[in-house]
LONUKE-462100 format. One record per residue (C-alpha): residue in one letter; x, y, z. Coordinates in steps of 0.02 Angstrom, whole numbers, plus 50000, padded with zeros to 5 digits. Layout:
BEGIN
+----+-------+-------+-------+
: aa :    c1 :    c2 :    c3 :
+----+-------+-------+-------+
:  a :     X :     Y :     Z :
...
+----+-------+-------+-------+
This chain:
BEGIN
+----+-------+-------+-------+
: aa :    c1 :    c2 :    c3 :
+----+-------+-------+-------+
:  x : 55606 : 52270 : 41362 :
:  x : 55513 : 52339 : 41518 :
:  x : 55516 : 52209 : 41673 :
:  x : 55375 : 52267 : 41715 :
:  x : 55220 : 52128 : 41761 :
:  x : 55045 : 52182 : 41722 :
:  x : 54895 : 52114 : 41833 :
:  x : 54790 : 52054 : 41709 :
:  x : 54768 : 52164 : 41540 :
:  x : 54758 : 52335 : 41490 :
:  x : 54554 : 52303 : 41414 :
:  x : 54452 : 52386 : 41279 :
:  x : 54314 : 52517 : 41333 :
:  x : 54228 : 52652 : 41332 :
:  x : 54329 : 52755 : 41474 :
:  x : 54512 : 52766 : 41524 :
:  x : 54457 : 52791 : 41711 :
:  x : 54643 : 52782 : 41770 :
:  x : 54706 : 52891 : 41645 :
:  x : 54718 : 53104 : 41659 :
:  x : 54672 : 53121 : 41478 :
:  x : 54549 : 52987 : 41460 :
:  x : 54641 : 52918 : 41339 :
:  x : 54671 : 52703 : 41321 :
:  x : 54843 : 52650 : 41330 :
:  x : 54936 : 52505 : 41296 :
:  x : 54995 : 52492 : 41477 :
:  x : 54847 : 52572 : 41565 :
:  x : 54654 : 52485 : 41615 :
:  x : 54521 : 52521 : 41552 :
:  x : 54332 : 52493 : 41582 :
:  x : 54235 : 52411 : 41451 :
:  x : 54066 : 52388 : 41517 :
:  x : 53993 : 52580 : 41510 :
:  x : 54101 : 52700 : 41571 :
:  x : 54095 : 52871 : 41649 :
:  x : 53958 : 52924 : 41779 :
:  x : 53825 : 52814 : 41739 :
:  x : 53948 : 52660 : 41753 :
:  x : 53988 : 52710 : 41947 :
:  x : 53804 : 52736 : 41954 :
:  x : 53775 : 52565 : 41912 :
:  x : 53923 : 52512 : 42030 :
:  x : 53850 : 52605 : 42170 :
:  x : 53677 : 52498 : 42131 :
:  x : 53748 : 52335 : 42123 :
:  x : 53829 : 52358 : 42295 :
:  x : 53660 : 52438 : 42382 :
:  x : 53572 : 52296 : 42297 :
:  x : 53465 : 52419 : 42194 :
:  x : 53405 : 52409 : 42026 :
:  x : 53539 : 52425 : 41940 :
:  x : 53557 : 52247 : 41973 :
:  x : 53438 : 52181 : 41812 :
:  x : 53508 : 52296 : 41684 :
:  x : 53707 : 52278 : 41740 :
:  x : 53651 : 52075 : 41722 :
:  x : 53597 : 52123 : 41550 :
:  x : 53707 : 52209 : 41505 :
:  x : 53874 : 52082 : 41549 :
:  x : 53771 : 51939 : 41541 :
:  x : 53912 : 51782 : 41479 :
:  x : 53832 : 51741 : 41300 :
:  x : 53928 : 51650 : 41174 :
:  x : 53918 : 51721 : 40969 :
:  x : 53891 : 51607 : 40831 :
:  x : 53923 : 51632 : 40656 :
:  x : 53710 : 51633 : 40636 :
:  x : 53703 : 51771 : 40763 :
:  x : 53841 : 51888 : 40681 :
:  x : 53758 : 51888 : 40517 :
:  x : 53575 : 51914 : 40604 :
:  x : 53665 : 52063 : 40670 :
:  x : 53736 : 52024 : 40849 :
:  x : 53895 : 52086 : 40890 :
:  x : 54037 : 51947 : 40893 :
:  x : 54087 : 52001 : 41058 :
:  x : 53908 : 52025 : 41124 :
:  x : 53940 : 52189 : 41163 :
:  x : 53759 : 52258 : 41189 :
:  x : 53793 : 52426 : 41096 :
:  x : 53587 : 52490 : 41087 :
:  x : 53597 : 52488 : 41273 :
:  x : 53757 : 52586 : 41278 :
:  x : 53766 : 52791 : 41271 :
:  x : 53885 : 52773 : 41108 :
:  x : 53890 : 52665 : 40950 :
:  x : 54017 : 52547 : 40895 :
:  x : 54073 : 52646 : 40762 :
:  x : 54104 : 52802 : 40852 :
:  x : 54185 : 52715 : 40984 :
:  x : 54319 : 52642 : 40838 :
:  x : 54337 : 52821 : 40800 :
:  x : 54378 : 52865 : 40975 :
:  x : 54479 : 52720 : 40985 :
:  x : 54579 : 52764 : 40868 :
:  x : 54622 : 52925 : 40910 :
:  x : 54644 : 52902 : 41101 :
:  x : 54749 : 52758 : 41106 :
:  x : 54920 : 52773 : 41168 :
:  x : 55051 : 52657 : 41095 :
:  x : 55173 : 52595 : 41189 :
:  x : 55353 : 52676 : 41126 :
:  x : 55553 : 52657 : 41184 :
:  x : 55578 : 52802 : 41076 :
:  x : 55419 : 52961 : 41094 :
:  x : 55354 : 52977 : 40921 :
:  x : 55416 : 52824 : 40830 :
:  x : 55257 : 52767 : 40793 :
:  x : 55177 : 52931 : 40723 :
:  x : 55328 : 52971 : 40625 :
:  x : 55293 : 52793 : 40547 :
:  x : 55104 : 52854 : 40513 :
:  x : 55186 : 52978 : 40418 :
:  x : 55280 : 52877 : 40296 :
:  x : 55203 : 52734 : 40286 :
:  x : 55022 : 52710 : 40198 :
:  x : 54910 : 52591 : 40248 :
:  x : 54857 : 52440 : 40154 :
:  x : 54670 : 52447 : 40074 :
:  x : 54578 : 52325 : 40168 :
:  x : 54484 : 52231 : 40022 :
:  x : 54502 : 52066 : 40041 :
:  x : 54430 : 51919 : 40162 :
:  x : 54539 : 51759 : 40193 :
:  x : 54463 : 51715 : 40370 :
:  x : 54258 : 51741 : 40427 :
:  x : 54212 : 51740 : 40575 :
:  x : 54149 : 51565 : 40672 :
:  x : 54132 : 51571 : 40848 :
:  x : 54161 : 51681 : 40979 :
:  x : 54166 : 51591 : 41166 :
:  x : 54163 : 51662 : 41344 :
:  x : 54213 : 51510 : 41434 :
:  x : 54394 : 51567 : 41376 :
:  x : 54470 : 51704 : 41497 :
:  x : 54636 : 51740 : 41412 :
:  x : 54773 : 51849 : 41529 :
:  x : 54908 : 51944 : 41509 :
:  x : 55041 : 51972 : 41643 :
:  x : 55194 : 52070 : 41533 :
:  x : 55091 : 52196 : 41421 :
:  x : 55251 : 52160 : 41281 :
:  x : 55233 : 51982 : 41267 :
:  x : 55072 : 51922 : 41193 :
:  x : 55153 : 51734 : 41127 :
:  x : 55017 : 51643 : 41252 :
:  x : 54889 : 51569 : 41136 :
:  x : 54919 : 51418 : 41039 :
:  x : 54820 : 51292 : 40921 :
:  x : 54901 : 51125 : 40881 :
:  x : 54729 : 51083 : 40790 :
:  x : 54608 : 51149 : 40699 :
:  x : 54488 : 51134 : 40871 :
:  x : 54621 : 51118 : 41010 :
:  x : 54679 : 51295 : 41085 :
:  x : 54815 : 51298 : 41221 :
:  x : 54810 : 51491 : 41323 :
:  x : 54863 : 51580 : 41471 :
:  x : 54724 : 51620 : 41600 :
:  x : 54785 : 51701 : 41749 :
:  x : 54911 : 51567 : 41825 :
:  x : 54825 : 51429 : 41726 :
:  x : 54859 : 51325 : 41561 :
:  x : 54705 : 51293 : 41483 :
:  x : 54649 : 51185 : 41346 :
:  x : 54491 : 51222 : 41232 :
:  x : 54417 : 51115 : 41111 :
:  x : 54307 : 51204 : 40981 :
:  x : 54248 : 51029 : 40930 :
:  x : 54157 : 50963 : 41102 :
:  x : 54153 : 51147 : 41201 :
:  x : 54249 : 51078 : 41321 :
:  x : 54373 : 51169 : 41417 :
:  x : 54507 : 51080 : 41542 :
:  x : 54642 : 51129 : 41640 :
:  x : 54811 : 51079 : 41603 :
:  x : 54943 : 51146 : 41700 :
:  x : 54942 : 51264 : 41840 :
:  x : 55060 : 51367 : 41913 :
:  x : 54986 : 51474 : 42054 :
:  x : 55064 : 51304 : 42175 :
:  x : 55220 : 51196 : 42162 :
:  x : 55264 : 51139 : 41995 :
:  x : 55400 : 50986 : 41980 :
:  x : 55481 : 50886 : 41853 :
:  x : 55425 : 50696 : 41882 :
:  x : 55583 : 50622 : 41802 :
:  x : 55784 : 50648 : 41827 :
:  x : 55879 : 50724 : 41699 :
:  x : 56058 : 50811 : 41685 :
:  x : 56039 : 50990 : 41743 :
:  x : 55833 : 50986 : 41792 :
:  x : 55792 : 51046 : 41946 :
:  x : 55699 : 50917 : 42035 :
:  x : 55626 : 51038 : 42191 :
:  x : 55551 : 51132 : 42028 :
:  x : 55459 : 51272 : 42061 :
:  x : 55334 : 51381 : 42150 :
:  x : 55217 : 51519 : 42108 :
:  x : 55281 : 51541 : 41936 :
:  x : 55228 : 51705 : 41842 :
:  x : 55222 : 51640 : 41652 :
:  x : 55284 : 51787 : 41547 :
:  x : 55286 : 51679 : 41362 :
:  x : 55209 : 51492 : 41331 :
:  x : 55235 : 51384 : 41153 :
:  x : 55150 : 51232 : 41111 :
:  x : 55212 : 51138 : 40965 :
:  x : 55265 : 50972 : 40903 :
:  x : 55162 : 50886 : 41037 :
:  x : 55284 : 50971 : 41179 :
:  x : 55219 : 51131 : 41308 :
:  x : 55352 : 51254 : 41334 :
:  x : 55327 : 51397 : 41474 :
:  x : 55432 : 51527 : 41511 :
:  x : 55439 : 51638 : 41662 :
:  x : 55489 : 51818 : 41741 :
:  x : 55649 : 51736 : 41841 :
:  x : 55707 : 51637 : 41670 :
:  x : 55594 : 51477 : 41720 :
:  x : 55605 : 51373 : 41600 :
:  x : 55444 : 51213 : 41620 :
:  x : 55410 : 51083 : 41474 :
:  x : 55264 : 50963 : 41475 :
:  x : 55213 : 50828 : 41354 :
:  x : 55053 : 50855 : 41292 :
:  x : 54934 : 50733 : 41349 :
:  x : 55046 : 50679 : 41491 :
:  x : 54989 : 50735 : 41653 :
:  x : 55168 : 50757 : 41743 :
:  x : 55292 : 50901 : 41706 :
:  x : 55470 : 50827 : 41620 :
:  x : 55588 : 50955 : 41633 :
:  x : 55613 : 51113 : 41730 :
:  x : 55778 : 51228 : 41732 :
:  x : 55819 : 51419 : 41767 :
:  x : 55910 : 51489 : 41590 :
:  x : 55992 : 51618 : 41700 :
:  x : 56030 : 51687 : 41882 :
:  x : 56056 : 51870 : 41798 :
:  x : 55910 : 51974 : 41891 :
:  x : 55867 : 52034 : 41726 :
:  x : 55826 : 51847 : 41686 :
:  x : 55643 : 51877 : 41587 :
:  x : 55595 : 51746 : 41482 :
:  x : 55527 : 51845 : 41319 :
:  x : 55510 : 51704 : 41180 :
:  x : 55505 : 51515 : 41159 :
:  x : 55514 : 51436 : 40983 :
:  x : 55480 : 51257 : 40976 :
:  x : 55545 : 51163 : 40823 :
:  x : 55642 : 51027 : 40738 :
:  x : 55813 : 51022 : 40701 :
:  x : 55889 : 50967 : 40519 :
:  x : 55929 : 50809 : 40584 :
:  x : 55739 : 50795 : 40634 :
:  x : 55762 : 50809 : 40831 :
:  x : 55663 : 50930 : 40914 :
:  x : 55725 : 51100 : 41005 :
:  x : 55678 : 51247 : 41095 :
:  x : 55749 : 51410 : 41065 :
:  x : 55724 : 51530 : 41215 :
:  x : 55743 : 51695 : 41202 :
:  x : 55785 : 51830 : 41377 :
:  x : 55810 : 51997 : 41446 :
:  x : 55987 : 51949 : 41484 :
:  x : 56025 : 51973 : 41338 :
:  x : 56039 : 51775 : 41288 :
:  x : 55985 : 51667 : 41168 :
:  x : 55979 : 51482 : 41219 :
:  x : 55948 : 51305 : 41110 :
:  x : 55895 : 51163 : 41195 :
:  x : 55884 : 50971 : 41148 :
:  x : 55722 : 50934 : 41187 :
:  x : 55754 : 50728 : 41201 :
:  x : 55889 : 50740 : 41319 :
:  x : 55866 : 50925 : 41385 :
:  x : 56022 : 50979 : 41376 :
:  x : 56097 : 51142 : 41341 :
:  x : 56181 : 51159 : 41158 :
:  x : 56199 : 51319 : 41103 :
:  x : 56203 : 51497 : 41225 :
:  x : 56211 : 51640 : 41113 :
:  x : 56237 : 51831 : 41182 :
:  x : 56202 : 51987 : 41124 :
:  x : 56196 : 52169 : 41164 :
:  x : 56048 : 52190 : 41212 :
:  x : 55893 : 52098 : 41291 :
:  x : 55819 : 51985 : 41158 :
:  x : 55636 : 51993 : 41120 :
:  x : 55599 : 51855 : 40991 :
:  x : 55696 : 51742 : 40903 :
:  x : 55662 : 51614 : 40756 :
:  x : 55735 : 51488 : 40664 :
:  x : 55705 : 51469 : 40477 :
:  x : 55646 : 51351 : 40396 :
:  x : 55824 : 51263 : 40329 :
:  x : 55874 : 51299 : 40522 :
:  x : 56032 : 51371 : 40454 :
:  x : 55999 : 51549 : 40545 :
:  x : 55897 : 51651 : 40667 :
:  x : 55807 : 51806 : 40671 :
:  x : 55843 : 51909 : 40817 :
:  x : 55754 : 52051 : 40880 :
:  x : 55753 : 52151 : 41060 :
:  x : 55771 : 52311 : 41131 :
:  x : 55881 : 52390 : 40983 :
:  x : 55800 : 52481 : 40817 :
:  x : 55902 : 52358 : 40715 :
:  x : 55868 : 52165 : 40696 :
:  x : 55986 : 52026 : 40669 :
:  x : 56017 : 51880 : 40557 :
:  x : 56148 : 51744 : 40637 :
:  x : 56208 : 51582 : 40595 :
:  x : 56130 : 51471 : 40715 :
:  x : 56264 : 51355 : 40704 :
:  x : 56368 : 51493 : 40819 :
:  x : 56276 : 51631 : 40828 :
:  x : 56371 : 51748 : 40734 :
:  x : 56291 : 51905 : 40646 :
:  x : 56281 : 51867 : 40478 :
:  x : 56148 : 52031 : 40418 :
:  x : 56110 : 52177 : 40533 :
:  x : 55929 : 52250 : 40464 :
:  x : 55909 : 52428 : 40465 :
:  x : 55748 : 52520 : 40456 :
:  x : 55645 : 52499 : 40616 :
:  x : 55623 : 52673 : 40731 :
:  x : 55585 : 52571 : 40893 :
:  x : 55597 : 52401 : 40987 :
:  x : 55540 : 52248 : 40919 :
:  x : 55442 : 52090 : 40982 :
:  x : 55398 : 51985 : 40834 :
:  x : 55470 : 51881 : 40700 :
:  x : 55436 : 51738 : 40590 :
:  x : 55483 : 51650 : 40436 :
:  x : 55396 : 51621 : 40280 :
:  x : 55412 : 51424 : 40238 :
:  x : 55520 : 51468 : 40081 :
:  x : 55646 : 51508 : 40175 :
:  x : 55691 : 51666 : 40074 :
:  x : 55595 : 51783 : 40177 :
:  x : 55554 : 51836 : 40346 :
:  x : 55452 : 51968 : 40445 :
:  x : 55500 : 52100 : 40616 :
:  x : 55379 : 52171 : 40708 :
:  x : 55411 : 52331 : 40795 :
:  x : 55335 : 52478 : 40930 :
:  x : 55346 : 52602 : 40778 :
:  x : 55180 : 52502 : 40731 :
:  x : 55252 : 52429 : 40577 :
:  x : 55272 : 52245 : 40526 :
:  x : 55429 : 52236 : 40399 :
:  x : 55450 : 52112 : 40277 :
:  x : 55645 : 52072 : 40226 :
:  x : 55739 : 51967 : 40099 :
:  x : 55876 : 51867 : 40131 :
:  x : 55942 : 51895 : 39944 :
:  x : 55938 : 52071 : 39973 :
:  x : 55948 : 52150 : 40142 :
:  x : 55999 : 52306 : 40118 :
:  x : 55795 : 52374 : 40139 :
:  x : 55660 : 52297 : 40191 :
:  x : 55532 : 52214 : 40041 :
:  x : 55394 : 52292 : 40118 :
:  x : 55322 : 52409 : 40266 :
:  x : 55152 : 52358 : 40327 :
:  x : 55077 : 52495 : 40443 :
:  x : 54960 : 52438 : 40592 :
:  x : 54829 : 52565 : 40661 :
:  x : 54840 : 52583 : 40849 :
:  x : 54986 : 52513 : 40921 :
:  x : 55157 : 52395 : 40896 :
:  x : 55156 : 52252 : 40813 :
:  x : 55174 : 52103 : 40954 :
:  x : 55134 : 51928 : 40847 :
:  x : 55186 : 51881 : 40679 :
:  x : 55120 : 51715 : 40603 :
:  x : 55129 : 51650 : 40430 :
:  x : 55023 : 51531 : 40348 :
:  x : 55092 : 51345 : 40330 :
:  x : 55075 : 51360 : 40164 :
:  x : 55170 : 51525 : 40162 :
:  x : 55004 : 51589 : 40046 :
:  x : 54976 : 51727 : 40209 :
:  x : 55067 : 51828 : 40351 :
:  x : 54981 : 51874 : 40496 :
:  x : 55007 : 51983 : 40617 :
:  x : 54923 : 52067 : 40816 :
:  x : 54921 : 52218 : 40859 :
:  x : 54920 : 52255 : 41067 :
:  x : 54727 : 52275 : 41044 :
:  x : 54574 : 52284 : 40930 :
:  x : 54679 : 52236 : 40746 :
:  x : 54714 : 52089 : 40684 :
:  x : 54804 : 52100 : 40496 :
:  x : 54800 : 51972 : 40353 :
:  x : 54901 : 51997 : 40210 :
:  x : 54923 : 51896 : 40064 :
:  x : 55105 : 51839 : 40022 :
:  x : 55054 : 51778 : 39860 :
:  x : 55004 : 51963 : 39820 :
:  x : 55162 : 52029 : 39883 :
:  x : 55081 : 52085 : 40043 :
:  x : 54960 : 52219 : 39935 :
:  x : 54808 : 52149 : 39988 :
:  x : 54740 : 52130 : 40177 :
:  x : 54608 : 52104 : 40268 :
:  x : 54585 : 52173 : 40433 :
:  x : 54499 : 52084 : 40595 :
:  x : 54413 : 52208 : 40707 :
:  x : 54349 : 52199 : 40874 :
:  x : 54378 : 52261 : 41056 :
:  x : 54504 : 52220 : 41177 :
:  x : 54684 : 52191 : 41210 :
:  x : 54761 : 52018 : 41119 :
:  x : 54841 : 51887 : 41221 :
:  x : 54893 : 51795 : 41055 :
:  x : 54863 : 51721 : 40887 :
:  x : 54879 : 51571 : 40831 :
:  x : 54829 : 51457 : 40656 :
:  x : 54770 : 51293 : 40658 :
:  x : 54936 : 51184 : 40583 :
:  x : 54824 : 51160 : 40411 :
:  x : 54764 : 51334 : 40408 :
:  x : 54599 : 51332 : 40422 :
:  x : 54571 : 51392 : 40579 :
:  x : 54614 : 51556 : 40663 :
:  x : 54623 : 51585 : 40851 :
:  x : 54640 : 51750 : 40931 :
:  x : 54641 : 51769 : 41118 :
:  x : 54529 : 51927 : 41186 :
:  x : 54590 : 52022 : 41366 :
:  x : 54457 : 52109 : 41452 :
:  x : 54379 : 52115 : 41617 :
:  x : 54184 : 52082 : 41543 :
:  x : 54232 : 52022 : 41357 :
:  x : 54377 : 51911 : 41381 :
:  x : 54338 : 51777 : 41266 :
:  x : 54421 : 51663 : 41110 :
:  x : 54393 : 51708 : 40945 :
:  x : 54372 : 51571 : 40795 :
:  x : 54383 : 51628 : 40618 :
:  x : 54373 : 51516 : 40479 :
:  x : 54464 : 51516 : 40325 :
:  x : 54370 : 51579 : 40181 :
:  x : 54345 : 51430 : 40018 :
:  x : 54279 : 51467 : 39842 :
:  x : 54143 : 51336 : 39880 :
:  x : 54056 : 51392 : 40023 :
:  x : 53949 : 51243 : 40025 :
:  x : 54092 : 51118 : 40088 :
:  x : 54126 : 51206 : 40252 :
:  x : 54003 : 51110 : 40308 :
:  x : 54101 : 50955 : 40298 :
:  x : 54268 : 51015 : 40387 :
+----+-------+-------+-------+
């Protein structure tokens, strides 16, 4: 992957001022609030105190969505779209020609447009509930969006700036849980911590899972937190290699029922940690940097993806390549596992999620196409009846494993994605929003046959 950091995100807008052709790109800024002359018209008012003032306080004025106010006809984002010089759904349409995806390999994404048709959007598993400003997601690596978690149907866990934040859909209340712009320390001794911790740590990747925070940073920082507790526990560096990244953390039990971390960095590692004594037990290494890793559900092996068109499946027992999986043009940065155990999902920069079979690996069950850009996040439902997955901006995908991935629903909106994350039982979905005016969290809820009981959950 690219080592480069990001200050903040690239953001959904009307007007790629930094870029020659006007065009949004996955790794360039963009302006969201009007765009073109009349926005540095308005920026020349607000400095000279002039009247732009009222209408530029209009027009960004923080304003939170409810479900009530989407169906009267406000825009989840509360994007004020009468007052702007376009309409939302010409913008799409300008979206979606102008964006640039992000590509290793020129073309690998448009040669997949080719090939690959796009999933009817027909059905809805998730409505929207709530959309909140008080949530700033960030982004500091524009390749790794894994910084949005929800361990609840109401608690969210997110990057903002150098901050861990908690949000609780339940009470509106939004705390701060760890931060990282200062020194950060581990407040107990164990083998191979490092007690004068850290300082100033860029986070590039952050999971929160089985009650345990896990935060990974640019020079292979390594920071776990209880949840709840108020001290750090452990802090090590994976790797001294300059190319020490940390791209992916995957929190989860082991057979046995003990709980690990599996790290995955640029230097080409993969790493297993006991997460009750923090030691080191497995250090896997590969040819090239790894992306994402994740362990299936029988923990008997890993996917493993990175900066090489093909993926892996290894025995996690020793990490020995077991399957190579052929089929993807371009990079990838997602995986996950579908609670049977029998299948699994890649995402890649040719803007394809694929969907493979242990049984039979020789090609991939299915090829689901995105529309603007790679596919960064993969989640699957906990009762393996969906498979979600991000794209870098705007798309959010839900397909329906019980239909064999031929019906989707899609989640539109504006602005690049920080994460995704479902609630542990499903019904809730989070989706962090990056954007200089519109950052915000979005809540979707899932869909029942009787409407009339949501209002009990």
């Amino acid at each position: 992957m690219a080592a480069a950091v990001r200050d903040g995100a690239a953001v959904a807008g009307y007007m790629a001022e930094d870029d020659p052709d006007g065009a949004a790109s996955e790794d360039g800024d963009m302006d969201v609030e009007v765009g073109g002359e009349e926005s540095q018209a308005r920026d020349g008012d607000r400095r000279d105190g002039g009247d732009g003032d009222d209408e530029y306080a209009l027009l960004t004025r923080i304003t939170d969505t409810s479900a009530a106010e989407a169906r009267a006809g406000k825009d989840i984002q509360g994007i004020p779209w009468e007052r702007l010089q376009i309409t939302r759904s010409d913008y799409r349409k300008a979206r979606l020609v102008q964006y640039k995806n992000y590509e290793n390999f020129p073309q690998s994404g448009e040669l997949m447009d080719k090939i690959c048709k796009q999933v009817d959007k027909i059905s809805k598993y998730y409505e929207f509930h709530y959309n909140t400003r008080l949530v700033k997601p960030s982004i500091l690596h524009f390749q790794l969006r894994n910084l949005l978690w929800a361990t609840s149907k109401h608690d969210v866990y997110f990057m903002s700036n150098s901050t861990v934040g908690h949000w609780s859909s339940l009470s509106h209340n939004l705390s701060e849980v760890l931060d990282f712009s200062g020194h950060v320390a581990p407040a107990q001794k164990h083998p191979g911590s490092l007690l004068e911790g850290f300082s100033g740590v860029q986070v590039s990747t952050l999971s929160v899972n089985e009650g345990l925070l896990v935060a990974g940073g640019f020079q292979g920082e390594l920071i776990c937190k209880v949840v709840g507790d108020r001290d750090v526990k452990f802090c090590t560096r994976t790797t001294l290699s300059d190319n020490a990244i940390t791209n992916a953390i995957d929190i989860h039990r082991s057979a046995s029922g003990s709980l690990r971390v599996t790290v995955s960095n640029n230097d080409c590692g993969v790493r297993e940690f006991d997460m009750e004594t923090f030691q080191l037990l497995n250090h896997f290494s590969y040819n090239w940097p790894v992306n994402h890793t994740s362990v299936s559900p029988d923990r008997k092996l890993l996917a493993v993806v990175g900066d090489d068109r093909d993926a892996l499946l290894v025995d996690s027992r020793n990490g020995k390549v077991t399957s190579t999986l052929v089929g993807h043009l371009d990079y990838s940065f997602a995986s996950a596992w579908h609670p049977d155990g029998r299948t699994f999902a890649t995402g890649n920069q040719d803007k394809t999620c694929r969907v493979w079979d242990v049984r039979n690996l020789s090609t991939s069950l299915s090829v689901l196409r995105g529309n603007i850009g790679a596919i960064r996040c993969i989640r699957y439902s906990s009762d393996g009846q969906f498979m979600l997955f991000s794209e870098p901006a705007d798309f959010v995908h839900v397909y329906s494993a019980a239909a064999d991935y031929k019906k989707r629903q899609e989640i539109d909106f504006f602005g690049e994605i920080s994460g995704i994350s479902l609630s542990p039982d499903d019904e809730s979905l989070f989706v962090g929003v990056c954007d200089r005016v519109y950052a915000s969290l979005l809540h979707y809820r899932m869909v029942h046959s009787f409407g009339y009981l949501d209002s009990f959950m």
